[in-house]
C-alpha positions, 0 to 999 in steps of 0.5 A: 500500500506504500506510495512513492513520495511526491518529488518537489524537484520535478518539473516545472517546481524548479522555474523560480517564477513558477516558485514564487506563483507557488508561493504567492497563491499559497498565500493569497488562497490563505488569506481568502478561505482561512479567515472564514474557516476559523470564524465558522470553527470559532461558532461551531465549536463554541456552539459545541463546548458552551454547554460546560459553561451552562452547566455551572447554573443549568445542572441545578435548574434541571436538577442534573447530576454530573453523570447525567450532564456527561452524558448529554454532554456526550450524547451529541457525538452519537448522531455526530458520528452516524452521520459524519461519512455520508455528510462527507461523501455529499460535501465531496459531490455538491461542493464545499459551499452548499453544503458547509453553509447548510450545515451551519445554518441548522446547526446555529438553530438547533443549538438556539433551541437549547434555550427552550429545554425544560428537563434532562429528556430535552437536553439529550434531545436536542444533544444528538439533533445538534451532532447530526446536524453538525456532522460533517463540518471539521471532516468536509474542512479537512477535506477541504482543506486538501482541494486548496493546499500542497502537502508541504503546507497542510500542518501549518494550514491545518493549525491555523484553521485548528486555532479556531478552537481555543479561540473559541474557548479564549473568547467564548470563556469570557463572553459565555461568562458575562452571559451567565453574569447577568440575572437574565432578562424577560423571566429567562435563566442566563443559560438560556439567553447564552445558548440563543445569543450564541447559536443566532451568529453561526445561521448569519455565518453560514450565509456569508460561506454560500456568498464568498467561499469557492468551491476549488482554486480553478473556481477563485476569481481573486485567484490571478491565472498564473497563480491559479493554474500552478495551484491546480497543477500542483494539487494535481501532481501531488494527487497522482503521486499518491497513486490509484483511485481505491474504491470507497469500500476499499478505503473504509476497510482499509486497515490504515483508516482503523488505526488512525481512527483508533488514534483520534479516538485517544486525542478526541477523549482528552480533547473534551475531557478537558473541554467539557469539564475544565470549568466545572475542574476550576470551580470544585477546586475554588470550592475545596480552599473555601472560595466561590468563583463567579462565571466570570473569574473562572473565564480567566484560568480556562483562557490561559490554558487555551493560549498555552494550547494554541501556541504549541499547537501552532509552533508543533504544525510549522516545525512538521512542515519543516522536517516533512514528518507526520508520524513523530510529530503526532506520537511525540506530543501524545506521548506528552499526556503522560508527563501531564498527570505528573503534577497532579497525582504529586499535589493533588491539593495544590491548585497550580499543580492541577492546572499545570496538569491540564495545561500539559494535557492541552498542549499535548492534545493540541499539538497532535491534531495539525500533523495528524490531519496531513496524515489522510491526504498522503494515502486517500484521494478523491471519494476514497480520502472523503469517505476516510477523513469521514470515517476516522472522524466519525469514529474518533470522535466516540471519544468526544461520546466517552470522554464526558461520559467517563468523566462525569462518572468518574467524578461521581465516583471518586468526588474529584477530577483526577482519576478522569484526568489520568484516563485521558493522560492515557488516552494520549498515549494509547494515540500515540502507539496507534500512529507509530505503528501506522508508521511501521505499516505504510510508507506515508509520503513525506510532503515536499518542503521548500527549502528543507 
């Protein structure tokens, strides 16, 4: 199944007018399509993860316990995952913009009905409608992402559009916080006035993806004709160096896709673990020295944690690009989850022991997801590369099902956050087995990189 790498020297790579096309379209086609992919993630995943925010004042209206929160919580990953190829497989057909603006249009209403629910039965309701309506976003993006950018540029790409999601924490922790702040207005809890005012944005958003994003460079207008044509050239090259066009049922049963599956399955569970719970992390701890934070006041931890993630993440995806690897820079911040529990199984007590934990956890987390995502391109094309990112999404993301779930009744168990924490520091480190023994598997195309 190995393929031959695909050769940066060759043909007309080596005109430095062509070079510097090359880098200009890059660069223009980064400056067009990303802001609006990190702004539709920013909507999605704060659409997605405010529920934790919520949960601070909600649990106790709807009279949940942290088990049952986690499993709502979680829920939504059941329709998410059901749905995740098929969306793909549309999303490879009908083009990116249809159905990327589809999806966020539902998504935005269906996360806006949060605010109608009156008991736990409505919260696990509109839970899965908002998965499957959500289904299919982060896979059609990375797929995406793959019409539009060479595979030397595709870590680094894939980190800016990832950057959505601790911006989303950065600045939903504040904006859910001040949300929550206030007494409500017209007799409604402030959860519920959060879950509309925060739902509304990604229907306006989905308008403006149908308006301005195009489907593949050969459609960009704002894409001058030199520039245009090397980008599809490129692409094309890169296509054919992978090899073959494997049938879809081929490429889901390839052994391959399971192993990356099993991969983002680990990195998904510390992905929410940490997402779902960290307020509520902050707050218990607050709690157990006698102090009660405000919303607001816990916004600022939560922050903090997000920025340390975003910047190892961001600096981990440019070095990958650097060395044109993929496999070691996968396992390598995986393997970090192990260092993550460290501070906290040593002072378990010490509130900046925990956080420096779970700062840990984040950064590892993080990191891993941009080199992780250049992996399917470099073995799938076409409907095939479609139905695989659907599919190791799809599964992975189970994790995002039991992450919540596993840490919520951890917590009820034990009366703490630590052993949920040690679970996902193993998570990371089953994930990054995973990836090193698709490494002895496959020979995987180590993208060309300019310069290297």
């Amino acid at each position: 199944m190995g393929v031959e790498p695909f050769d940066s020297n060759q043909g007309d790579a080596n005109d430095s007018s062509d070079a510097n096309d090359g880098a200009r379209a890059v660069r223009r086609a980064a400056a067009h399509i990303v802001p609006f992919l990190v702004l539709s993630y920013v909507l999605n995943f704060l659409d997605r993860v405010n529920v934790g925010y919520a949960a601070l004042t909600m649990n106790a209206d709807l009279g949940m316990s942290a088990t049952a929160f986690g499993l709502g919580a979680g829920i939504f990953f059941v329709g998410y995952a059901i749905f995740e190829v098929p969306s793909n497989l549309i999303l490879h057909r009908v083009g990116a913009k249809f159905w990327i603006s589809r999806i966020m249009v539902t998504w935005g209403l269906i996360s806006a009905s949060t605010a109608f629910i009156h008991d736990t039965t409505g919260f696990y309701i509109v839970r899965v409608l908002l998965g499957v309506a959500e289904a299919g976003l982060f896979p059609g993006v990375i797929l995406y992402l793959s019409y539009w950018f060479p595979a030397k540029d595709r870590a680094r790409m894939t980190a800016l559009f990832l950057f959505a999601i601790p911006l989303a924490q950065v600045l939903g922790a504040p904006l859910s916080a001040l949300i929550l702040h206030t007494n409500g207005w017209y007799a409604w809890q402030p959860w519920r006035w959060m879950f509309l005012l925060e739902g509304i944005p990604a229907v306006l958003m989905g308008v403006l993806v149908f308006a301005f994003l195009p489907d593949r460079p050969a459609r960009a207008s704002w894409l001058p004709p030199a520039e245009r044509d090397w980008l599809v050239r490129r692409l094309d090259m890169e296509r054919h160096a992978v090899g073959g066009h494997p049938s879809l049922w081929r490429a889901l049963l390839d052994p391959r896709v399971l192993i990356l599956s099993v991969a983002y399955l680990g990195i998904v569970y510390a992905l929410y673990t940490v997402s779902f719970f960290l307020p509520q992390l902050i707050r218990d701890m607050a709690k157990e020295r006698g102090t009660t934070l405000s919303p607001l006041e816990i916004a600022g931890p939560v922050a903090i944690v997000y920025i340390f993630a975003a910047g190892g993440m961001w600096w981990w995806s440019r070095r990958s690009d650097r060395a044109a690897e993929r496999i070691w820079h996968v396992a390598t911040p995986a393997f970090l989850g192990v260092l993550a529990f460290v501070p906290i199984a040593a002072m378990p007590s010490s509130t900046a022991a925990v956080l420096t934990g779970v700062v840990i956890l984040s950064v590892g987390t993080f990191a891993a997801l941009p080199p992780f995502w250049a992996l399917p391109p470099t073995m799938f094309v076409g409907s095939a590369l479609a139905a695989a990112i659907g599919l190791v999404n799809s599964f992975g993301n189970l994790g995002g099902f039991l992450g919540p779930y596993v840490t919520g009744w951890l917590k009820d168990l034990t009366g703490s956050f630590h052993a949920s924490l040690l679970a996902a520091s193993g998570t990371l480190v089953v994930a990054g087995l995973a990836v090193l023994t698709l490494g002895k598997l496959a020979r995987v195309v180590r993208p060309a990189v300019a310069g290297a």
